[in-house]
N, C-alpha and C positions, 0 to 999 in steps of 0.2 A: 652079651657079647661085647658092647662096648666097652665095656670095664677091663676085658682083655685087648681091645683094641682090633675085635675081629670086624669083619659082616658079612652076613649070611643074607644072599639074596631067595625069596620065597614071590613063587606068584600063587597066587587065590583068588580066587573069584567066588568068596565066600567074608564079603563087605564086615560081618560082622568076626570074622576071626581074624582079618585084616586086623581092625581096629584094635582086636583087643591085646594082639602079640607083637605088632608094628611098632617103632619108635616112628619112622619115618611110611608113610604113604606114598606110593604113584599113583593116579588115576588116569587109565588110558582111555581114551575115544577114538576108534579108528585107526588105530595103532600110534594117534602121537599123544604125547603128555598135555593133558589138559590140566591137573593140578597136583603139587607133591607139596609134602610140608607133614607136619606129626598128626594123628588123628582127629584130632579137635579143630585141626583147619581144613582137611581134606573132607570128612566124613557129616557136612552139613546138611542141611535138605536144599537147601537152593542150589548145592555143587551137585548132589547129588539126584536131583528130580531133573536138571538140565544136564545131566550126562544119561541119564534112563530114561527119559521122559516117561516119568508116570511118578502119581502121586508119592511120597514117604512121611512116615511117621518116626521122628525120630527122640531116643528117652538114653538118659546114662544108666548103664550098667548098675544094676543096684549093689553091687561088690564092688566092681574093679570101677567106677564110674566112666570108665568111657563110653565114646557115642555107642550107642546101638540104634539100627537101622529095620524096618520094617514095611514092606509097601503094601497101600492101600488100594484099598477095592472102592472106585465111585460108582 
């Protein structure tokens, strides 16, 4: 879409499809913005364990290398 000069806004709440079709990220907590920026700045484990509080494990995409996301069981 950028290449036309479009944007398409998308919500998901499905972190790792975020990542993977997103140029840009929001990350909301309580309805305000806690962090926006491209996936690799959004989709970290310290952004993202203090916006969920609970453990993640996080690995790049063995295709498309971006973050991918996965929480842990302690």
């Amino acid at each position: 879409c950028s290449e036309k000069g479009m944007t398409v806004l998308v919500v998901l709440h499905d972190l790792n499809l975020a990542s993977e079709y997103s140029d840009t990220v929001i990350l909301l907590n309580s309805g305000r913005i806690e962090h926006m920026g491209s996936p690799y700045d959004v989709m970290t484990v310290p952004v993202i364990e203090k916006a969920y509080n609970t453990k993640i494990y996080m690995m790049a995409n063995p295709i498309s290398g971006k973050p991918y996301l996965m929480p842990v069981r302690i």
